[in-house]
C-alpha positions, 0 to 999 in steps of 0.5 A: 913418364920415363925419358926412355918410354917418351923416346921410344914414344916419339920414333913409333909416333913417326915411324907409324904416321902418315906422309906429312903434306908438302907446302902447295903451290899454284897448279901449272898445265902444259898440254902436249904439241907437236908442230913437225907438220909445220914444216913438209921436208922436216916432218919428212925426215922426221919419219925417217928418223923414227923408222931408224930408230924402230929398225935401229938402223946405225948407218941413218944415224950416222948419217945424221949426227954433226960433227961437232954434236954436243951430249954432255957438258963436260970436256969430252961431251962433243963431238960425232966420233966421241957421240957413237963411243958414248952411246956405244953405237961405235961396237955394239948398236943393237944394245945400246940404250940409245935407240930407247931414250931418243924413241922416248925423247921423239915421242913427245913432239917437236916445237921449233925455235931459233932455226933448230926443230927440238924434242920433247916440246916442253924443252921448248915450253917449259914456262919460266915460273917453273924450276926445272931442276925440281918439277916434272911434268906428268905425261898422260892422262888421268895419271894415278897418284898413290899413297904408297909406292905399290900398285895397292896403294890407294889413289889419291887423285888423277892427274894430266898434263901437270907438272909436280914437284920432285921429292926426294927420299929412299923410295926413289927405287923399285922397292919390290921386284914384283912391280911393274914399274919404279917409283917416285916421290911427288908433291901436288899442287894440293899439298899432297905426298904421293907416288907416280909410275916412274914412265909417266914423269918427265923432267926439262932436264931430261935428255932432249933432241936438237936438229938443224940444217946443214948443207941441205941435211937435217943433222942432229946437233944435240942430244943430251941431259941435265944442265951446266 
């Protein structure tokens, strides 16, 4: 055979294969908690704070945030005044992304540790065996995982509550404006590939919330993402 048909050959050998399995790892659970109720006066700020977010209402906000709030890590990433001009509470509220990812963020439950209530509870959680630059957790319930990412794809398995291991690739982008989510690339603990609905993956790096007291004042004293 010529060394250019053994070329050509090889790249439609790969083009056309399926994905290649990943290297499989031991399966890890974390179940959803939420121990607010735990606490009367905490859980009753807790739901004014989630009407606030609902009714996005910047002046509760305002009235919350610490002075010396830390949301990014980095030189300019503290302080109340620097928060709102971040989140663009300062000029135009109702548009900002911030109501979203902190309803988001809430949503997944509060744990307690070290004097601070915090949100998602796997920010808390989270077991030490996991790296929390490189896996996600799963939130829901019998979550498809598919071949492709399209809602055609075939199902591979259902997964809930498990954390999968990001992977990285080109397809990490809404690859068709007419699907109804983005999609990313996971590895299963099987050693499968496949694709998840972007909405149902949760990073430990991705933002969390962190309140304590003050004064007598449940005041937010972090909300932020990634790591230093």
């Amino acid at each position: 055979m010529k060394p250019q048909i053994i070329v050509i050959s090889i790249l439609l050998t790969s083009f056309y294969s399926p994905l290649l399995p990943c290297e499989p790892f031991e399966p890890v659970f974390l179940k959803p908690v939420d121990t607010s109720r735990e606490d009367k006066d905490f859980f009753s700020f807790k739901q004014k704070l989630e009407k606030s977010v609902k009714d996005k209402d910047v002046k509760f906000i305002e009235s919350i945030v610490d002075p010396q709030i830390s949301f990014a890590f980095s030189e300019d990433g503290m302080g109340k005044g620097k928060f709102l001009k971040y989140w663009k509470l300062d000029k135009n509220p109702k548009n900002s992304d911030f109501w979203n990812v902190l309803s988001q963020t809430i949503n997944l439950g509060f744990t307690y540790k070290d004097n601070i209530w915090s949100a998602p509870f796997l920010f808390n959680l989270t077991p030490e065996s996991i790296d929390s630059y490189s896996f996600s957790l799963i939130t829901g319930n019998t979550v498809n995982i598919r071949n492709k990412p399209s809602k055609q794809g075939t199902i591979l398995t259902q997964l809930s509550w498990e954390f999968v291991k990001n992977e990285y690739d080109e397809t990490n982008i809404k690859a068709n404006p007419n699907e109804p989510c983005n999609w990313k690339k996971v590895c299963i603990s099987d050693g499968q590939v496949g694709y998840i609905c972007e909405q149902y993956l949760r990073s430990p790096m991705d933002h969390r919330v962190g309140f304590s007291k003050k004064n007598k004042n449940w005041m937010m004293i972090f909300f932020m993402e990634g790591g230093d």
